[in-house]
N, C-alpha and C positions, 0 to 999 in steps of 0.2 A: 528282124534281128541283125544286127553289124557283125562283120567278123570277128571270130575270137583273135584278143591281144597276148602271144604266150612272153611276149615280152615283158608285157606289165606285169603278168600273172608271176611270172620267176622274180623277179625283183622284188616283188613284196614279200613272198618267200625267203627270200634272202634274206632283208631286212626284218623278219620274224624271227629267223635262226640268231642273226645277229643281237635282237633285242633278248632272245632269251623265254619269250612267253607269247600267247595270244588266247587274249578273254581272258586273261588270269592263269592258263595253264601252261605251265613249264613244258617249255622248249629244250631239247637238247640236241636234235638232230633232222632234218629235213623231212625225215622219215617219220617222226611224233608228228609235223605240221601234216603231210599225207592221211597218219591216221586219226588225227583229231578232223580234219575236213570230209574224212570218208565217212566219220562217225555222223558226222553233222547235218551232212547231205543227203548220208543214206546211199555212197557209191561207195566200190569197194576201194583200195588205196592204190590199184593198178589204173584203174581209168583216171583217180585224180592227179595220180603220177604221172598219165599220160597227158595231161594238161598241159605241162609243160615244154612239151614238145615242141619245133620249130614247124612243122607241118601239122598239128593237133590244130582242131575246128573247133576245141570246148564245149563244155555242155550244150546240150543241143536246144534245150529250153530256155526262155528269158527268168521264169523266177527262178532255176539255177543260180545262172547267171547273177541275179541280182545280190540271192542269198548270203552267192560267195564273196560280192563285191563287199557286203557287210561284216561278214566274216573276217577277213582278210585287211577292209579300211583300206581299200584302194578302186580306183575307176579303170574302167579294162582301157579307155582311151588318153592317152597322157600325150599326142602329138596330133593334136589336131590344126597343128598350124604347117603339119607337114608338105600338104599342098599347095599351101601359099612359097613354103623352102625350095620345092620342085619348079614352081614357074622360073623361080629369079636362078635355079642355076642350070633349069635347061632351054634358060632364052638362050639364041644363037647369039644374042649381042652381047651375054653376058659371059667374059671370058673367067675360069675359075680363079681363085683365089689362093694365098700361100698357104690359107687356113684350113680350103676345102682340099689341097693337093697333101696335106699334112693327115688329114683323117684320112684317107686311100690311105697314103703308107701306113697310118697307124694300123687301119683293118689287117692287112698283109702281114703284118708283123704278130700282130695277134692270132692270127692263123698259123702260123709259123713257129711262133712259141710255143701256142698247144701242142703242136703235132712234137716239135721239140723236146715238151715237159715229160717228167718223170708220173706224173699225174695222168696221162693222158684219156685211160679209160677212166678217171673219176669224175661221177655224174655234178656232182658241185662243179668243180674244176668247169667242167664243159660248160654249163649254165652260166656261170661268170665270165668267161671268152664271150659265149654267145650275145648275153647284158649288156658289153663293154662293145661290141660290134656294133646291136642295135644303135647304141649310145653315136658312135662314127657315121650310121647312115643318113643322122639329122642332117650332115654337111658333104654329102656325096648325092650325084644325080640320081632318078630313078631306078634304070636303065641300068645303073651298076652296079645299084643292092639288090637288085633281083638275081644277077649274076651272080654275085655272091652267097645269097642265101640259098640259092640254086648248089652252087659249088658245095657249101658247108652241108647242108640238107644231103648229099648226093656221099658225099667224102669223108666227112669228116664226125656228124650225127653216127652213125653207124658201128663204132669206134664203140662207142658209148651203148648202144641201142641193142646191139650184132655183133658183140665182139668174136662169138665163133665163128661169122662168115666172114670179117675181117682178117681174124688171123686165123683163119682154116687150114691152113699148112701147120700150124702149132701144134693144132689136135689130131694131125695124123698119129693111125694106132702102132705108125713103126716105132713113134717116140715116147707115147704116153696112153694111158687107156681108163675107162671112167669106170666105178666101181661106189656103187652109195651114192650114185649123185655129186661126187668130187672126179674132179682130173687125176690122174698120177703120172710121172715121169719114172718113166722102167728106170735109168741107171744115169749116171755123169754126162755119158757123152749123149745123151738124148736130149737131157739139159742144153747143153752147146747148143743142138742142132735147134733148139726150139727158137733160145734165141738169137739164132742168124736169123731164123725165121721170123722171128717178131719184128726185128727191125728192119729186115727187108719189107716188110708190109710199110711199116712204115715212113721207111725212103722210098718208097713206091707213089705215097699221098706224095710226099714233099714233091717230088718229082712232076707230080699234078698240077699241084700247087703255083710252082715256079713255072708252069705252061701256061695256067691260067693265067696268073700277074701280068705274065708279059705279052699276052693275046689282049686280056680284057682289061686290065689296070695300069698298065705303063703308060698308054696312049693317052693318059688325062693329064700323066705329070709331064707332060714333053711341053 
């Protein structure tokens, strides 16, 4: 069995939510497509949600696999010409291009935006970043989108995935304390302090961010 593609797999998702239905039944949120595929498959809607992961291996079985390829009306593999895009841009003769030095920046920026956006922990949001990145790797060497997927997987997934160990200074119990299974903020000034605190985490990534670009990304557009 081939690797799972959590790229393909989110994309068709997407363009499911987008369509509005699959098999006939209404779509209204990511989370119907979860529980309509949990139904189908016979997993619960945690493991199929975790399909979509950047680091997820997908069902572990081939007629899973197949089931959902049916399911869904998409093939887990959609770049198989990717190998042959790797030789021509990590021949040493081949110097890159304004087109391939345009997708590096674009990734960066996309990265950047996220971490920017007001959306940042929504899991939509993040899947669309992620889509639009894969979309960029077609025209960036090997060697770079491993770093990157590396970097976002490490940094920036987490966000999303972990938001208590991301912003763990938020939920300290000087400022706020849980009660029912919900957060609470004690009073105004706890509010404040939360969020310095939020966005310090998050000028913390950018701060990453802009280490990595210019360790591991700048050197291609020189």
């Amino acid at each position: 069995m081939n690797s799972w593609d959590s790229f393909s797999f989110k994309r068709a998702l997407n363009k499911i939510k987008k369509k509005g239905s699959i098999n006939n039944n209404d779509i209204k949120t990511k989370e119907n497509i979860y529980d309509y595929l949990a139904s189908e498959l016979a997993f619960s809607r945690d493991t199929v949600k975790g399909w979509s992961r950047p680091t997820s291996n997908g069902p572990k079985d081939e007629k899973t696999v197949r089931t959902l390829e049916k399911l869904i009306g998409v093939k887990r593999y959609e770049f198989e010409d990717r190998k042959e895009i790797d030789n021509i841009m990590n021949d040493t003769e081949t110097a890159l291009t304004d087109i391939n030095k345009q997708a590096i920046f674009t990734m960066y920026k996309l990265m950047k935006d996220y971490l920017l956006s007001d959306k940042v922990e929504d899991e939509d949001h993040y899947s669309e970043m992620w889509s639009e990145l894969e979309t960029q790797k077609l025209l960036v060497p090997t060697d770079l989108c491993d770093k990157v997927s590396d970097f976002v997987n490490e940094n920036l997934e987490p966000i999303v995935s972990d938001p208590e160990k991301t912003f763990e200074k938020c939920y300290d119990k000087k400022f706020c304390y849980l009660e029912d299974g919900s957060w609470h903020v004690k009073d105004e000034a706890s509010m404040k302090q939360i969020a310095i605190n939020y966005y310090g985490a998050i000028f913390e990534i950018l701060d990453k961010l802009e280490a990595f670009a210019q360790k591991e990304m700048r050197p291609y557009l020189l």
